[in-house]
Each structure stands twice: as structure tokens, then as C-alpha cells.
C-alpha positions as CSV (number, residue, x, y, z in Angstrom):
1,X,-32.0,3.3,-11.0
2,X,-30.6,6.1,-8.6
3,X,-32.2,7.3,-5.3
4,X,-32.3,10.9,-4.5
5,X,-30.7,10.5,-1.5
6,X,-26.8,10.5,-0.1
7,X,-25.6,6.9,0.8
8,X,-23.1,6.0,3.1
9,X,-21.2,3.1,4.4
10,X,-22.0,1.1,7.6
11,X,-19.0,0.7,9.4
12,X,-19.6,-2.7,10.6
13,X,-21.1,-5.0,7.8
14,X,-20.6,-2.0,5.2
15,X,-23.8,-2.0,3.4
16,X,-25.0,1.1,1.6
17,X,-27.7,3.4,4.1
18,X,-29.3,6.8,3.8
19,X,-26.3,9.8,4.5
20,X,-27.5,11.1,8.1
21,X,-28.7,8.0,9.5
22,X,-28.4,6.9,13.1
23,X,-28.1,3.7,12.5
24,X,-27.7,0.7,9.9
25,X,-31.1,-0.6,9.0
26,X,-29.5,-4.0,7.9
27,X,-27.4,-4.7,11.3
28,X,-28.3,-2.1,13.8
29,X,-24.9,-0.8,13.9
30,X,-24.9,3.2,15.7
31,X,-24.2,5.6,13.3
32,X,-24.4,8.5,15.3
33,X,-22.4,11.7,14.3
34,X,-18.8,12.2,16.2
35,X,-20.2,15.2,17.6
36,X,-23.5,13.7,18.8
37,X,-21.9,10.8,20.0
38,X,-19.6,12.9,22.5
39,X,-21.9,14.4,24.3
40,X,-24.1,11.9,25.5
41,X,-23.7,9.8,28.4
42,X,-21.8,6.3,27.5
43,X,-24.6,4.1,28.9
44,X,-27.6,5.5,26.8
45,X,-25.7,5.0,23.6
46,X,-26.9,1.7,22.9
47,X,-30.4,2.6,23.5
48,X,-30.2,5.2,21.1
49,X,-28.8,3.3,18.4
50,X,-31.3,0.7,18.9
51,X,-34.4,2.8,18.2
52,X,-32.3,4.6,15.3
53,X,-32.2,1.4,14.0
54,X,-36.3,0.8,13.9
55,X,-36.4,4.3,12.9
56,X,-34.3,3.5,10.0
57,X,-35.8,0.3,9.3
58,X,-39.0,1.6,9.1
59,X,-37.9,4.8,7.0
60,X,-40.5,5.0,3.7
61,X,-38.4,4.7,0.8
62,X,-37.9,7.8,-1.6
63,X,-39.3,7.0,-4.9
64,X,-36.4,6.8,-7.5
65,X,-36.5,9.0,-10.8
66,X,-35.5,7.9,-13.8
67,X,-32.0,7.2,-14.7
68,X,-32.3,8.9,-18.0
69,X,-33.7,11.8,-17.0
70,X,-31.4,12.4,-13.9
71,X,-28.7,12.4,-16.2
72,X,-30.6,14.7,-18.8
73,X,-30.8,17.3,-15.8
74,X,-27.2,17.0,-15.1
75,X,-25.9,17.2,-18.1
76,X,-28.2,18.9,-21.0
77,X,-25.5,19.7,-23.3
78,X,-23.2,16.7,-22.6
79,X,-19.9,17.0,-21.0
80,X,-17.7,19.8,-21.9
81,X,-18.8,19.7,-25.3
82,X,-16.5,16.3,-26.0
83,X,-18.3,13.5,-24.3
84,X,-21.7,12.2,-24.1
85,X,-22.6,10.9,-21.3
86,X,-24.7,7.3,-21.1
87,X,-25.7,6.3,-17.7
88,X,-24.4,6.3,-14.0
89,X,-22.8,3.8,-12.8
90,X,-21.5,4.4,-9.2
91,X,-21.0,6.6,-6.5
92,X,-18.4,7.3,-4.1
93,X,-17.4,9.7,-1.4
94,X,-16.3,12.6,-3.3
95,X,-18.1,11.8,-6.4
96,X,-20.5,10.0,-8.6
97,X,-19.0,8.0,-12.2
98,X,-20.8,7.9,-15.3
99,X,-19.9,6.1,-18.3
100,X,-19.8,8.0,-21.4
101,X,-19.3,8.1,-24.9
102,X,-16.4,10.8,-26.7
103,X,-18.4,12.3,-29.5
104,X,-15.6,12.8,-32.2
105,X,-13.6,9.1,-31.8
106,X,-16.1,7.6,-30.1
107,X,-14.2,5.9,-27.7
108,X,-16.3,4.5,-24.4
109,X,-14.6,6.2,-21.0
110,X,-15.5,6.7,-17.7
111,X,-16.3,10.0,-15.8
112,X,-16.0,10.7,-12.3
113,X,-18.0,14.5,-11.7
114,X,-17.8,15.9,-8.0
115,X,-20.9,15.9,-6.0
116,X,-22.9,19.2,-6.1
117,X,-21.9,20.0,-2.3
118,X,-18.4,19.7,-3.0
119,X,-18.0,21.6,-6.0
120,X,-16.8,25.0,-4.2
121,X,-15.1,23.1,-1.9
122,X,-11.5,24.4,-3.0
123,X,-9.8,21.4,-1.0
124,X,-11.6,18.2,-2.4
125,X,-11.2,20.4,-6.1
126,X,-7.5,19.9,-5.1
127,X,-7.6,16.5,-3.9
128,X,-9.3,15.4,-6.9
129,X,-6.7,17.1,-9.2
130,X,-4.2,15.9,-7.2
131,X,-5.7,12.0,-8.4
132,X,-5.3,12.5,-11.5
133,X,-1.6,13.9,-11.9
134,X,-0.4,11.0,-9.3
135,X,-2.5,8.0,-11.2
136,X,-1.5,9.3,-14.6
137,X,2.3,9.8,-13.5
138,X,2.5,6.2,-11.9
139,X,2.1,4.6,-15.6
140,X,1.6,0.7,-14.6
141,X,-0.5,-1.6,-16.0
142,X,-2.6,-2.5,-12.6
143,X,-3.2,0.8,-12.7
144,X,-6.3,3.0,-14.3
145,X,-5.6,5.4,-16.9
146,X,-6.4,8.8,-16.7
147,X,-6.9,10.5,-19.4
148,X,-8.0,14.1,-19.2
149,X,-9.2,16.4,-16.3
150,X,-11.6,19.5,-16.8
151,X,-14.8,21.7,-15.3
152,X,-18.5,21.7,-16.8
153,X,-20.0,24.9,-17.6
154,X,-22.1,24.6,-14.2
155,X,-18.8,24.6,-12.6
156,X,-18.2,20.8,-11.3
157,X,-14.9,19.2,-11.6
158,X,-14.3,15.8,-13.1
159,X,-11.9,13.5,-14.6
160,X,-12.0,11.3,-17.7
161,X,-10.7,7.5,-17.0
162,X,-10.6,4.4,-19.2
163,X,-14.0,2.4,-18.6
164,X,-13.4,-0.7,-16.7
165,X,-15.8,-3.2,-17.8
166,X,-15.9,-5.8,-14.8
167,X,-16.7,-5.7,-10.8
168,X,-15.0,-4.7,-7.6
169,X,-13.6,-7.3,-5.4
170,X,-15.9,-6.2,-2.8
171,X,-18.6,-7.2,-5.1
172,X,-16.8,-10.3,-5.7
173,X,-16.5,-11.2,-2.0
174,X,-20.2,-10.5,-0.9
175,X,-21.1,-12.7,-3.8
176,X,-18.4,-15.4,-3.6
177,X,-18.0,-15.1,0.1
178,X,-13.7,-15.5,-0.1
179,X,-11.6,-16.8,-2.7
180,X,-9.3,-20.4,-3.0
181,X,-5.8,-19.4,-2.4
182,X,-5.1,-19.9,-6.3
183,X,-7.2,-17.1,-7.0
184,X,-7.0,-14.7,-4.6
185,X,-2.8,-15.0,-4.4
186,X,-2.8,-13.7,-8.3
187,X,-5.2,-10.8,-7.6
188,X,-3.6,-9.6,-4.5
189,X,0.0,-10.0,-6.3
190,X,-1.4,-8.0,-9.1
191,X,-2.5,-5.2,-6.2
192,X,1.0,-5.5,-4.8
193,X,2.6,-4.7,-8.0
194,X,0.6,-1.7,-9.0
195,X,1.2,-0.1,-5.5
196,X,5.3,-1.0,-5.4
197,X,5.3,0.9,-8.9
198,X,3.3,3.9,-6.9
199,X,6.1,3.7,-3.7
200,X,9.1,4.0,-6.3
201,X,7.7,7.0,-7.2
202,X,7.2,8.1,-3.7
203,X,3.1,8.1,-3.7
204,X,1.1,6.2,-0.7
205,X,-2.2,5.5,-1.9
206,X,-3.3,5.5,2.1
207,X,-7.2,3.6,1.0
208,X,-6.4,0.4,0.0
209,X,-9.5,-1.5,0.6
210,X,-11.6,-3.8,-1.4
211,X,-14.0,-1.4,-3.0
212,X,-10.7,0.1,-4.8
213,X,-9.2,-2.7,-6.2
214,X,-11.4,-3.6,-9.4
215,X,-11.1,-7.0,-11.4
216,X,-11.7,-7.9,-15.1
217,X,-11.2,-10.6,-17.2
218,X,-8.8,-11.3,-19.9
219,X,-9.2,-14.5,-20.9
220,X,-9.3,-17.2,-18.5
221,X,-7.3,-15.3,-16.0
222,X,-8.6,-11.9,-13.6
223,X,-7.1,-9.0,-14.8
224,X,-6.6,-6.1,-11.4
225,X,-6.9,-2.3,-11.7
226,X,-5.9,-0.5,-8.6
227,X,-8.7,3.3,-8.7
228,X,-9.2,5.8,-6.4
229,X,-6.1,7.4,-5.3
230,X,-8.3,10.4,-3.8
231,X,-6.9,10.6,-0.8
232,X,-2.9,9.6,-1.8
233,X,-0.4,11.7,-0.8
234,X,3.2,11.8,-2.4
235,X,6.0,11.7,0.1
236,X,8.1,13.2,-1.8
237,X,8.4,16.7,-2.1
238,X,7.3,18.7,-5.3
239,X,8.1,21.4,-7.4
240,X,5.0,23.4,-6.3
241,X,4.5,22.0,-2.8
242,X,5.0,25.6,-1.4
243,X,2.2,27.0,-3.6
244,X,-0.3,23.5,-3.3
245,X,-3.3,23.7,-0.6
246,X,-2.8,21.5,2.1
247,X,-5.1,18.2,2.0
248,X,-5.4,17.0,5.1
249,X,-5.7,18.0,8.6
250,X,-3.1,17.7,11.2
251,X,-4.2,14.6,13.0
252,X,-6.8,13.5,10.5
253,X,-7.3,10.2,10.0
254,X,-7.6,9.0,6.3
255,X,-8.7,5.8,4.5
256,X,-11.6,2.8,5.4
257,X,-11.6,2.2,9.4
258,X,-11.4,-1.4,8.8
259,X,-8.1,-1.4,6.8
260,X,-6.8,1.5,8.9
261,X,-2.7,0.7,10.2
262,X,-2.0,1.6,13.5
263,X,0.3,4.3,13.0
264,X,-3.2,5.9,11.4
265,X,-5.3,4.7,13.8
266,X,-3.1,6.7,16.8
267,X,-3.2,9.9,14.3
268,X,0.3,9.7,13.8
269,X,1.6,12.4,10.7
270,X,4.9,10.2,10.1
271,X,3.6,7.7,7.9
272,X,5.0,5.9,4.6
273,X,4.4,3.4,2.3
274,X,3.9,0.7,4.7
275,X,0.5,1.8,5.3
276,X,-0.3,0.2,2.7
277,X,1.5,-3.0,3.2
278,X,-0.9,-3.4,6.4
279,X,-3.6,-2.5,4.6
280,X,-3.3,-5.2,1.7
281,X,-2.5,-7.8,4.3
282,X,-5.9,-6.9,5.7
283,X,-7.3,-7.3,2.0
284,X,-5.6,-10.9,1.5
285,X,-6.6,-11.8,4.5
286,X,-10.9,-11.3,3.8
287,X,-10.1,-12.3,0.2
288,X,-8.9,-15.5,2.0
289,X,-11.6,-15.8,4.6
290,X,-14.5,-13.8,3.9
291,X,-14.2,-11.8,7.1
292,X,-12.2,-8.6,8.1
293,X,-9.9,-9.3,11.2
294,X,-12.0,-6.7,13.1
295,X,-15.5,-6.3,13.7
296,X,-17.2,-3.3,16.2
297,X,-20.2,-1.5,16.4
298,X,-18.5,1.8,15.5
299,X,-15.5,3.3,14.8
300,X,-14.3,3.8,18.2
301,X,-14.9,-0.3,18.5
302,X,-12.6,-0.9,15.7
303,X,-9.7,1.4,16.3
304,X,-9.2,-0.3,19.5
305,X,-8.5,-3.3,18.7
306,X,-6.7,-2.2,15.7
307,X,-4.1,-0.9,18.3
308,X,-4.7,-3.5,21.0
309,X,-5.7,-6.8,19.9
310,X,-4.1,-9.3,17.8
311,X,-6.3,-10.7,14.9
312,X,-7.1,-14.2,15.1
313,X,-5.0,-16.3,12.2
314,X,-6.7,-17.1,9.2
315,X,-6.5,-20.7,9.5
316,X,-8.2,-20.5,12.8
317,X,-10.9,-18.0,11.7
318,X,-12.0,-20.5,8.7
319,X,-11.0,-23.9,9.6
320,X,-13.1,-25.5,6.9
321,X,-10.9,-23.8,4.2
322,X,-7.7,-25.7,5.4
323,X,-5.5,-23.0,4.9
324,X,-1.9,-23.6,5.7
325,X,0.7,-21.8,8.8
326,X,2.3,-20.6,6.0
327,X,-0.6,-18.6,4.7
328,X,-1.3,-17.1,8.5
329,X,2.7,-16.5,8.5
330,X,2.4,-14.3,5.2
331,X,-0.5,-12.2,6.8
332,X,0.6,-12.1,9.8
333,X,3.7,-10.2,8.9
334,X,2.2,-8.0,6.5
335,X,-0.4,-7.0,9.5
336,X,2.2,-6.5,11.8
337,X,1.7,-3.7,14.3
338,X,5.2,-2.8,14.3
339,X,5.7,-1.7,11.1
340,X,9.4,-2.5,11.0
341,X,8.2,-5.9,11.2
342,X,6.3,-5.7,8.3
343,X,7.6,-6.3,4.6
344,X,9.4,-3.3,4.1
345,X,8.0,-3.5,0.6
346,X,5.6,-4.8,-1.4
347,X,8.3,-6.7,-3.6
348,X,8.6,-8.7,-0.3
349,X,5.1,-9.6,0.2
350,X,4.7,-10.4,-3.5
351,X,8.0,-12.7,-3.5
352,X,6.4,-14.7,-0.3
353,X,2.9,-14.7,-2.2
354,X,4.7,-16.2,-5.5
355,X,6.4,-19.0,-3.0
356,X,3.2,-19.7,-1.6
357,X,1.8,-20.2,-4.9
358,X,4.8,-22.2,-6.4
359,X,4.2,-24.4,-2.9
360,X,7.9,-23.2,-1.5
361,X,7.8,-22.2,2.1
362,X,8.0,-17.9,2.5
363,X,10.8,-16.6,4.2
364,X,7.9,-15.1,6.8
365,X,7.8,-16.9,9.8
366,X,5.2,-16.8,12.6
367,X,5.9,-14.8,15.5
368,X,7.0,-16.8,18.7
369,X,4.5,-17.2,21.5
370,X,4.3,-14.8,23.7
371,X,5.0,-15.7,27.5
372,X,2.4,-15.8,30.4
373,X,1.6,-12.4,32.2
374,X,4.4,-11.5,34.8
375,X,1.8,-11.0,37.3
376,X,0.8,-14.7,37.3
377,X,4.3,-16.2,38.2
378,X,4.8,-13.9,41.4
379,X,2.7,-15.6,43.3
380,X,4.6,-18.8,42.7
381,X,7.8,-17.6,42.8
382,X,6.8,-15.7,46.1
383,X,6.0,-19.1,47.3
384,X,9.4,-20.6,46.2
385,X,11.7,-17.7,47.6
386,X,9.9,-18.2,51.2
387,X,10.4,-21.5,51.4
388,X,13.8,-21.4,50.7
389,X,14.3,-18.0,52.7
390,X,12.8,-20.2,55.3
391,X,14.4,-23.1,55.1
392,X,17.9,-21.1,55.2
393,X,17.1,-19.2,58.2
394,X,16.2,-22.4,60.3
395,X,19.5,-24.2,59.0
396,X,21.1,-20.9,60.2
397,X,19.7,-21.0,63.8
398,X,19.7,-25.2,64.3
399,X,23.7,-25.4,63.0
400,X,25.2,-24.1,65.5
401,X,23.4,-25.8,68.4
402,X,24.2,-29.2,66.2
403,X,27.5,-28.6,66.6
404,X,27.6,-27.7,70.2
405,X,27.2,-24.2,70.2
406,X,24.9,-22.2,72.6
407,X,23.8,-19.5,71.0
408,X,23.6,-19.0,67.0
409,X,26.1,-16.4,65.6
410,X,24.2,-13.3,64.7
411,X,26.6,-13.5,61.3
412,X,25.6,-16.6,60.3
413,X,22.0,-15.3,61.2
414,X,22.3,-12.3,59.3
415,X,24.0,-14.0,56.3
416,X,21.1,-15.9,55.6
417,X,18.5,-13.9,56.4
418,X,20.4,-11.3,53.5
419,X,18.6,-11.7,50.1
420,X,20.9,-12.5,47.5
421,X,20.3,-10.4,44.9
422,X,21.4,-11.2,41.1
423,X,22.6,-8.9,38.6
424,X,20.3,-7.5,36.4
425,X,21.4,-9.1,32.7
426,X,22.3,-5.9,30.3
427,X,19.8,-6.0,27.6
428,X,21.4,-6.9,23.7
429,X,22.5,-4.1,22.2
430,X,20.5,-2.5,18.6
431,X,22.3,-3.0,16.1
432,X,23.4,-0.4,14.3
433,X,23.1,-1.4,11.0
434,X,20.8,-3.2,8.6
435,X,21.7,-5.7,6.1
436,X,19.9,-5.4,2.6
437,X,20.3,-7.9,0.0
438,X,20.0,-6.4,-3.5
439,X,19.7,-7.7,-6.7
440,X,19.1,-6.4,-10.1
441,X,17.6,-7.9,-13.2
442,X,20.0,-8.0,-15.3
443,X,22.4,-8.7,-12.7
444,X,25.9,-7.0,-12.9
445,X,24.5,-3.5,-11.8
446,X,26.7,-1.3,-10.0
447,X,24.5,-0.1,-6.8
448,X,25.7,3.6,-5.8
449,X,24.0,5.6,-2.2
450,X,25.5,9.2,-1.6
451,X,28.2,8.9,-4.3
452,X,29.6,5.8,-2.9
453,X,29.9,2.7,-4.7
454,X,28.5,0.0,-2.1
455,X,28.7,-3.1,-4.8
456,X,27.5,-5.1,-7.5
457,X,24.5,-7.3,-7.9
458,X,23.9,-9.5,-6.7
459,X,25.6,-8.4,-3.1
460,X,24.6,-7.5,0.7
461,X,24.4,-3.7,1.1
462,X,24.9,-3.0,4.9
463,X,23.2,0.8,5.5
464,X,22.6,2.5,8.9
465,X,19.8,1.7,10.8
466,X,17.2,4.7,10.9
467,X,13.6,5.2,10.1
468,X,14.3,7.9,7.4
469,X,13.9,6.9,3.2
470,X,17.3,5.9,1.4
471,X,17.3,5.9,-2.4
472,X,19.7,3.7,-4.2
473,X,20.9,3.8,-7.2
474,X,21.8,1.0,-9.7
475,X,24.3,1.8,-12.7
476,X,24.9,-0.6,-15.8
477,X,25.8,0.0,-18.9
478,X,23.4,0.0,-21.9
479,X,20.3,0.2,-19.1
480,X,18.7,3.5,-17.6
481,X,19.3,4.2,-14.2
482,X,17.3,2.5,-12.0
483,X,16.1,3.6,-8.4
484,X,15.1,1.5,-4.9
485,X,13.8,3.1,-1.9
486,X,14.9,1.8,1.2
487,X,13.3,2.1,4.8
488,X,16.6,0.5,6.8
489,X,15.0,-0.3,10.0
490,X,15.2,-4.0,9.6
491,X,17.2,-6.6,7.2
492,X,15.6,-6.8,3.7
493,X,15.6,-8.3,0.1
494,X,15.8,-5.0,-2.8
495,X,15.3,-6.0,-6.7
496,X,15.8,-3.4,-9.5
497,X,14.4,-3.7,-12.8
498,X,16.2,-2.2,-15.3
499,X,15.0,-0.8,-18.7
500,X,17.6,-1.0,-21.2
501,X,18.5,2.3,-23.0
502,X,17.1,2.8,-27.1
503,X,19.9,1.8,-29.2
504,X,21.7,4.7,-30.9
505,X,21.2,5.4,-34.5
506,X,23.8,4.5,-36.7
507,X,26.7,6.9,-37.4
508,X,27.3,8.1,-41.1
509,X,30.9,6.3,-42.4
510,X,33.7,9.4,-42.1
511,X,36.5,6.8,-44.2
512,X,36.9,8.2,-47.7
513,X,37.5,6.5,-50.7
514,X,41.0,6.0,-51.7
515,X,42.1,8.3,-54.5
516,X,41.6,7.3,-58.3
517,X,45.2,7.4,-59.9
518,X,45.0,10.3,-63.0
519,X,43.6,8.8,-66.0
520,X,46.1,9.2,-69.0
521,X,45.8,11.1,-71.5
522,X,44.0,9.7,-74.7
523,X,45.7,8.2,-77.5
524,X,44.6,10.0,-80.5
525,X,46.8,8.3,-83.3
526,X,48.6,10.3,-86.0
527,X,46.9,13.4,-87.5
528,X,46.2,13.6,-90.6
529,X,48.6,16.4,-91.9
530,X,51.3,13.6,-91.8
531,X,54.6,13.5,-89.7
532,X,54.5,16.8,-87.9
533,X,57.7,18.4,-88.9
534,X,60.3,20.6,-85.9
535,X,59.8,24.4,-85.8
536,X,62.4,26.3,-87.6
537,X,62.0,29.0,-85.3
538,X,62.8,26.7,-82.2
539,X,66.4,27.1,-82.3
């Protein structure tokens, strides 16, 4: 069945609610509009949002129409004239998915159709286009498949994607609560590899939240498919990025609030793939626990401590579940606010979730404690230099008189009423280069950056520290080319996986036969005219 009405997400304990609502009917939660929300004074806020919140709760509900005939209405004539479509199954932000049927093979598919009030909106048009060409030119198996891209005659966009027959693991969550370690590590690996295949090719998906990462089963075992890259953006430059509408806003921030890095939550327009390393560290960690690392009553609530507060460590948050340091070590890295801290990639994270699984310890280690607040040692240490101070200045004054002096020197008095000040210790120097250990599989690959050979795998590759992409390259014979980007702000593990090139077809033999010897002539025995007599005219 399908309501009339525009749903969003609350924020807070992200449960569908009317679009335009002040508040969350299920948890109260202020859903005031950015604009609204600025001008009116901080205090009555809360009161507002409160009687939203009755006002929502007690909100008659629209009657809901038909499914059938909903989808009549939309679509009289079909889709395009190829596929038919069956019922609707979802809706997002941008968009609402059908499944449907294609009319000459019959093959079932799934449609995603932009909403009517973004059909003229030449951006989201773009942004939707620009889904299907990055999805499509990923080609991984964690990924969805899309298949074709097109316009109805009333004008709406949509794209045509292979139908997933399964649930989100959002859905999963709310009705599992969290996942055993040997579940969620394979699911969360799967997610790792599908977006790794996406960085190689330069693309960020930049939403990487529960809602996107969709589960099936084959067999006995859940099969992932990563969906949605609406809002990804390829880092890379390409051929037509002159021509291309721009997608975003400077400043904007893009993605779910509660899986938001903190490079996005300060607005910051350098970003890069390790966006989404934070992001799926926030994803293992409430497939783990059942809870994000954040909670707040709004946005503003849950950027803050985004950029201010450390979450709490998973085996803290859910005690009952038992879950090992090593598990809070491997989210605590990949939800590190430095993002040179993080995994650099998600090859990392998904060799320390395969140790974890395998029972081996992950090279991640938990951060050190940090020390006490300055402030609260002064006044100790304050304590400790006056006594001392004091203690030197009456040794100073009594000496002299001990040893039969009159009056005390005023050097000696001076000398130890002079604080003795230490030098400051010079602080380590950076290093100036990284060290990246890189291996290939096969092993034996040359590895190449800037026409330079640096080695062959398996070896340490030492590249300059800076916060700029490097590619390398890895060369062996009988195997394509492969390729490894490389963020050298901190030391790192590289693999390369080769593909080994088609054999050539077999040459046509140039080597000619040797040469019959001439036959001789045939012996045709005497003729019958008898012995054949010399010419008389030979002479």
C-alpha cells in the first residue's frame, strides 16, 4: 500500500514521517526546517518541537489508494514501451523503485523513476545519469547492475537495474537488533570489496549507510549488493567534466548525518575515498551493536560530536555481546578522526576483518590513553616549585650566618631566588617519507611510479609524504597492467590483482615442405616397330 504523502527520515531513531513535519511522531525528535530553526530564539526550540510532536502524533492519517491503481495512473502505457511495470516497491530521496517486467524477454528488473517534483530539476536529471554511468562502469560483483537509462513520454527520468530479491541491512538490523561477529564480518567485507573496486576507479560513493547496502541469499551464505551511488562523485577527472553540470554546492554537505566523516561534517571540499572508510566503520560498528556511535535530537546535535567527541568502544556500548579489544581496535581505526589514521584503504580494513575472522590479531591497535588535562597538574606543580623555590631561598639566607657570616651575599640571594629554566625539548621531526608495502598476486610484478622502476613484489616502496593521489603501476609479463592508488600520508600495505592477458591465437606454420626429387621418366619398354634403326641423314 502507498500513502499520498512525501516521507522523510527522522534523524534521530530514523523512522519514516510525513515530508514537512516538525517533528518525529515516534520519538519527538525537532524536525524543524534549517531556515525556521535559525531564527528562533535557542531556548524556545524545545518547546516547539515538543508540541510538533503531539501535533504530529495526533495528525489523521491520509487514506491510502490502491497500489494497482497508483501505478495504472503513472504509467498507462507501461514504461517506455519495453517494460511493464508490476508494483512499487520503495522510495527514496530522489526517487521511487518499481519492479517490473520486460515485455519481449521477459526478464524481471527493477525501476527507479524520479519523483514528479524533480523531474525538471536539470541537476538531480544529472545526478541520476551520473549513477548509472559510474555503477555500470565499476563492474563488481557486490555491486548492482545497471542496465539501461531512459525518459517516459511524461518526461520523468529513470533507470533500469537488476531486481534484488532480498532486504536491506537496515531492515535486517531493526529486526535482528545487530549481528554475531561471524555474520556481520562477511557482509561488511563484502561492502569493503565492492567500494575498493569503486576507489581504483577513482569514484567515492560519499552515502554509505545501511539503507544502501542490500543483502540476499545464495545458499546458506548472505550475498551483499552495494545501490545507490546518487550522490557519488568521481575524483578523477573526465573527458567531459568541462561540459558536465556541477552537482553539488560549494560547502554542501552530502550523505546520512549519522555516517557523516568529519572532513564532511566541517564542509570541507578536499575529500577522498576515505570518507567512506569512516563511514563503513560506522556501519560495522551498529551491525555489531545495534546502535550508531551518535545519537542527538537534530542535526546540529550530531555533527558536534562527530567532530568533538570520541565514540564510546563497542565492547563497552554492548557488554553482553562480549566482543573482543580487537574488534573496538578495528573500528576504532577505521573511525578515526584523522583520516591519515584511518585505513588508507579498504584492502586494509578488509585484511584486519579477515584476521579477525580467522581469530589472528589485526595489525590495528588501539590508540594510547590520552593524558590528563594540563590545567589539572598546575596546581600541583605550582605547589611543588614553591616549596622548593622556598626551601632554596631560606637555605640561601640561613648559610651564610651558619658559617659565621653577618649578612647573606646578595649573589647567593639572587642565585637562588633565579628560576632555573629548562630548555624547551625540539619536537621529532615529520618524516618525510612513507613506507608502502606492496604486493601483487601473482607475485613477481615489476611496480613502476612516474617512469621509475621502484621494485618487485613483493617489496617496500618508500614514496614522499603528501596528501595528494599516487598511482602505481605493476608490470608482468603474460598479465594486464594493473593499477593501485596510493594516499602516502602514513605507512601502508598495497595488493594488486592481476588479470592475466587472453592467450594469443596460434600462428599459421611458415616452414615449407622439403622439395620432391623429379620423378623419372617412365619406362615404356620396346616399341613395337622393333629395334629402332640410326638416321641416315644424321651424319
Amino acid at each position: 500500500m502507498i500513502s499520498g504523502r512525501e516521507m522523510q527520515s527522522c534523524p534521530s531513531c530514523r523512522r519514516s514521517v510525513p515530508d514537512g513535519a516538525l517533528a518525529c511522531g515516534h520519538c519527538g525528535t525537532a524536525l524543524l526546517d534549517d531556515a525556521l530553526s535559525d531564527t528562533m530564539p535557542r531556548g524556545s526550540r524545545g518547546a516547539v518541537a515538543l508540541a510538533a510532536a503531539h501535533l504530529a502524533a495526533a495528525e489523521p492519517a491520509v487514506p491510502a489508494a490502491p497500489e494497482h491503481a497508483i501505478v495504472a495512473d503513472l504509467f498507462p502505457t507501461g514504461l517506455d514501451g519495453r517494460y511493464e511495470i508490476q508494483r512499487k516497491v520503495g522510495e527514496g530521496g530522489m526517487g521511487a523503485v518499481y519492479e517490473a517486467r520486460h515485455t519481449v524477454i521477459g526478464k524481471r528488473v527493477a525501476i527507479k523513476v524520479l519523483l514528479d517534483k524533480y523531474a525538471e530539476k536539470a541537476d538531480v536529471v544529472a545526478r541520476l545519469l551520473q549513477e548509472a554511468r559510474l555503477a555500470s562502469s565499476i563492474g563488481h560483483e557486490n555491486i548492482i547492475d545497471i542496465t539501461d537509462f531512459g525518459e517516459t513520454a511524461e518526461g520523468r527520468t529513470f533507470v533500469v537495474m537488476e531486481f534484488l530479491d532480498g532486504e536491506s541491512l537496515h531492515d535486517l538490523l531493526v529486526r535482528e537488533g545487530c549481528l554475531p561477529p561471524p555474520r556481520a564480518f562477511p557482509i561488511v567485507r563484502q561492502v569493503a570489496s565492492a567500494l575498493g573496486a569503486a576507489h581504483e576507479k577513482g569514484i567515492v560513493h560519499r552515502d554509505v549507510k545501511p539503507e544502501n547496502v542490500f543483502i540476499t541469499r545464495r545458499g546458506d551464505r548472505d550475498y551483499v549488493k552495494v545501490v545507490d551511488f546518487g550522490i557519488s562523485k568521481a575524483v578523477k577527472p573526465e573527458p567531459d567534466a568541462e561540459t558536465s553540470p556541477r552537482l553539488t554546492t560549494t560547502g554542501m554537505i552530502l550523505g546520512t548525518p549519522l555516517y557523516l566523516s568529519p572532513e564532511q561534517a566541517r564542509g570541507e571540499e578536499t575529500l577522498d575515498h576515505r570518507i567512506d572508510v569512516y563511514a563503513l566503520g560506522v556501519v560495522l560498528y551498529e551491525t555489531l551493536t545495534g546502535e550508531v556511535p551518535f545519537h542527538g535530537a537534530n542535526y546540529l546535535s550530531i555533527i558536534s560530536q562527530i567532530l568533538e567527541k570520541e565514540a564510546r568502544p563497542p565492547s563497552e556500548v554492548r557488554s553482553d555481546l562480549a566482543l573482543s579489544t580487537n574488534i573496538d581496535a578495528v573500528v576504532g581505526r577505521a573511525m578515526a578522526k584523522d583520516r591519515s589514521l584511518r585505513y588508507q584503504t579498504m584492502a586494509e580494513l578488509d585484511a584486519d576483518l579477515a584476521r579477525l575472522e580467522s581469530g589472528v590479531a589485526p595489525r590495528a591497535r588501539s590508540a594510547p590513553p590520552l593524558p590528563p588535562p594540563a590545567r589539572r597538574l598546575w596546581p600541583q606543580l605550582a605547589g611543588w616549585v614553591g616549596g622548593i623555590g622556598g626551601l632554596a631561598v631560606a637555605i640561601a639566607l640561613l648559610l651564610p650566618r651558619l658559617l659565621g657570616g653577618d649578612e647573606p651575599r646578595a649573589e647567593a640571594v639572587a642565585a637562588a631566588e633565579a628560576p632555573r629554566v629548562e630548555p624547551a625539548a625540539a619536537p621529532p621531526p615529520v618524516p618525510t617519507t612513507v613506507h608502502v608495502r606492496v604486493s601483487s598476486d601473482p607475485a613477481g610484478a615489476e611496480v613502476w611510479w612516474e617512469s621509475v622502476k621502484k621494485g618487485t613484489t613483493p617489496t617496500t616502496v618508500d614514496l614522499p609524504r603528501r596528501d595528494d593521489a599516487i598511482e602505481l603501476t605493476f608490470k608482468l609479463d603474460g598479465y594486464d597492467d594493473g593499477k593501485a592508488i596510493v594516499y602516502p600520508t602514513t605507512d601502508q600495505e598495497v595488493n594488486a590483482t592481476l588479470t592475466s592477458k587472453p592467450a594469443p591465437p596460434p600462428k599459421r606454420s611458415t616452414v615449407r615442405a622439403p622439395a620432391r626429387p623429379p620423378r623419372p621418366p617412365p619406362d615404356r619398354g620396346p616399341t613395337s616397330g622393333g629395334e629402332i634403326k640410326p638416321s641416315p641423314f644424321g651424319k
